[in-house]
C-alpha positions in Angstrom: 95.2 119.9 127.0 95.3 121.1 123.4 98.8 122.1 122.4 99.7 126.0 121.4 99.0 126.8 118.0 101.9 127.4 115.3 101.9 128.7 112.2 101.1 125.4 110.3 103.9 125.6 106.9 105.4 122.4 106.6 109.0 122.0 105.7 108.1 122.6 101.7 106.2 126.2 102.8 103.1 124.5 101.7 100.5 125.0 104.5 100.6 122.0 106.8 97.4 120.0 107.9 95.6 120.4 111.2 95.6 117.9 113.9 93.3 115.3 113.6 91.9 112.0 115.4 93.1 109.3 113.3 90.6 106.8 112.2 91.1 103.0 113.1 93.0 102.2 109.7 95.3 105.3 110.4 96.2 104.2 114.1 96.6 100.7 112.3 99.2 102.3 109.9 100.6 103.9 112.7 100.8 101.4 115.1 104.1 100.4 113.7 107.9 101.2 114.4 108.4 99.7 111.4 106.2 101.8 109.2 107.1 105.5 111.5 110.4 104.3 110.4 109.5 104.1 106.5 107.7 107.6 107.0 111.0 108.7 108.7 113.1 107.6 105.8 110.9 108.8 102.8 110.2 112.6 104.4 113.3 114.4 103.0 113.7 112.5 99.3 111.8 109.7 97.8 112.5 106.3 97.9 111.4 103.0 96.0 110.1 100.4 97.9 113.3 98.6 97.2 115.6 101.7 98.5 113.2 101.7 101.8 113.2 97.6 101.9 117.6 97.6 101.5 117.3 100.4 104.3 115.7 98.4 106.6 117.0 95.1 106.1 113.3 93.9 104.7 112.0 91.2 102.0 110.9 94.1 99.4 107.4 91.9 99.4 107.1 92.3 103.0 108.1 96.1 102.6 105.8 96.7 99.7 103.0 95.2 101.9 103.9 98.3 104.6 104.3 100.9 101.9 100.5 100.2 100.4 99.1 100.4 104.0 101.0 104.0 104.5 100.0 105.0 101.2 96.5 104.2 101.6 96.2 106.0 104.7 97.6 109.6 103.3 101.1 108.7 104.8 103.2 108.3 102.0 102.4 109.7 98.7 103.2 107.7 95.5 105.1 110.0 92.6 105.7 109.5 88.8 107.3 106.3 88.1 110.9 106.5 86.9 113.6 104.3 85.3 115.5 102.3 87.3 118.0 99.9 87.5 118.0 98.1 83.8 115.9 99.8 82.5 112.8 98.8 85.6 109.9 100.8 86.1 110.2 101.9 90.1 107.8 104.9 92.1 109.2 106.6 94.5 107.4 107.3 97.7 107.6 110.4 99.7 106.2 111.2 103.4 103.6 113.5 103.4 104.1 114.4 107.0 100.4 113.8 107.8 101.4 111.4 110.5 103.0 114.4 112.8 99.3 115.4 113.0 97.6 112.3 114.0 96.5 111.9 117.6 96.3 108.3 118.4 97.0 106.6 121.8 98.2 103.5 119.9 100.8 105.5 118.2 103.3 106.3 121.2 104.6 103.0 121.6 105.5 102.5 118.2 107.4 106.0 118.3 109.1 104.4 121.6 109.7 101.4 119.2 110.8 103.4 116.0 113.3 105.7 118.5 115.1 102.8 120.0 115.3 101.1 116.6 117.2 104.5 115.3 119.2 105.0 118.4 120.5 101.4 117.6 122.0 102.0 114.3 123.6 105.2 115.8 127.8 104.7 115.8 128.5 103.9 119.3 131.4 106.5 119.3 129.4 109.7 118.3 129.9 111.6 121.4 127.7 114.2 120.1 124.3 112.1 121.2 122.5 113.6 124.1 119.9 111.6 126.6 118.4 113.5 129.3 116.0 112.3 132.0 114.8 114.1 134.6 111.6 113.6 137.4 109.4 117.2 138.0 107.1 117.7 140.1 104.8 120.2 139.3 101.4 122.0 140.1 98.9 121.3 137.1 99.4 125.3 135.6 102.9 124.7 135.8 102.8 121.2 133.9 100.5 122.7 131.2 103.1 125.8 130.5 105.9 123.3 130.5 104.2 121.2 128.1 103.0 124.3 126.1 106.1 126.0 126.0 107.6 122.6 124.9 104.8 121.9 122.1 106.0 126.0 121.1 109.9 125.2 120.7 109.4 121.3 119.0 106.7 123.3 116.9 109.4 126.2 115.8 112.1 124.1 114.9 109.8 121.5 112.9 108.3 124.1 110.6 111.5 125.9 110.0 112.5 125.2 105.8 115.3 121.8 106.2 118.5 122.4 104.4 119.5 119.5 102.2 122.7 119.6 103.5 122.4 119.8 107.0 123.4 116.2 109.3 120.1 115.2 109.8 119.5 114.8 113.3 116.3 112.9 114.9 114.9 114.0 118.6 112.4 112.6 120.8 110.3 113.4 123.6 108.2 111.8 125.7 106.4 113.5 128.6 104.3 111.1 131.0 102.9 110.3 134.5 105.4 107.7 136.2 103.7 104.5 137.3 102.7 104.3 141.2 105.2 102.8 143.1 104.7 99.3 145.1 104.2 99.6 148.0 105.8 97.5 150.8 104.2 94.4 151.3 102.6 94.0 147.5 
């Protein structure tokens, strides 16, 4: 089922990019927690590969390595080089939030992945953190205007302008058939 459209203005109010079927080197790039992760970290202010690498705890080789493969495939976006520390040369890297529009199978259990990564380095006593998991069964019209009216609400909230000085929050969704039971005897 194709999702309901939206009114495609990304978070800067420049138009945002149509859904697209990702080619093999984008559901490469994407096939990574690590790298939805990066993405995740460089889409509300750029960061050198060295801010993204102390982030995540990586070798900044290793991380560079990452960064050239999302920047290759339109995921990151390279910007004017600055001064850095001493005097270095460094480029920041922003998201260019081309990834939200990629449909790739390969890329859902890297978001599975990416999410439990983040909801690791959450503060075990924020009370504010909600999980919810339910079971529905539903007839197929009634599954396709659950997931439409869900595409509509994610979709409202995602191209609403951020504000720099909001908590930034991170939400995830997954909707899918559950796997057949075993039967007795298997």
């Amino acid at each position: 089922m194709t999702p309901a459209r939206h009114d495609p203005t990304s978070a800067s109010g420049t138009p945002a990019p149509e859904p697209f079927d990702a080619t093999d080197a984008e559901a490469r790039a994407l096939a990574s927690g690590l790298r939805l992760r990066m993405l995740r970290l460089a889409l509300d202010e750029p960061l050198t590969n060295r801010e993204i690498a102390d982030a995540l705890g990586l070798n900044p080789a290793t991380c560079l390595h990452h960064v050239r493969t999302l920047v290759d495939t339109g995921f990151l976006e390279a910007l004017e080089p600055r001064r850095g520390r001493r005097g270095a040369r460094e480029i920041p890297y922003r998201a260019t939030g081309r990834s939200w529009y990629a449909r790739t199978p390969a890329i859902s259990h890297s978001m599975v992945e990416a999410f439990v990564a983040e909801l690791g380095q959450v503060p075990a006593d924020r009370a504010d953190v909600t999980l919810t998991r339910l079971r529905l069964r539903l007839p197929p019209e009634e599954l396709a205007e659950f997931r439409r009216r869900l595409h509509e609400l994610v979709m409202e909230f995602h191209d609403r302008p951020r504000d720099p000085d909001a908590e930034p929050w991170s939400f995830f969704l997954a909707l899918h058939p559950e796997a057949p039971s075993a039967q007795p005897g298997d």
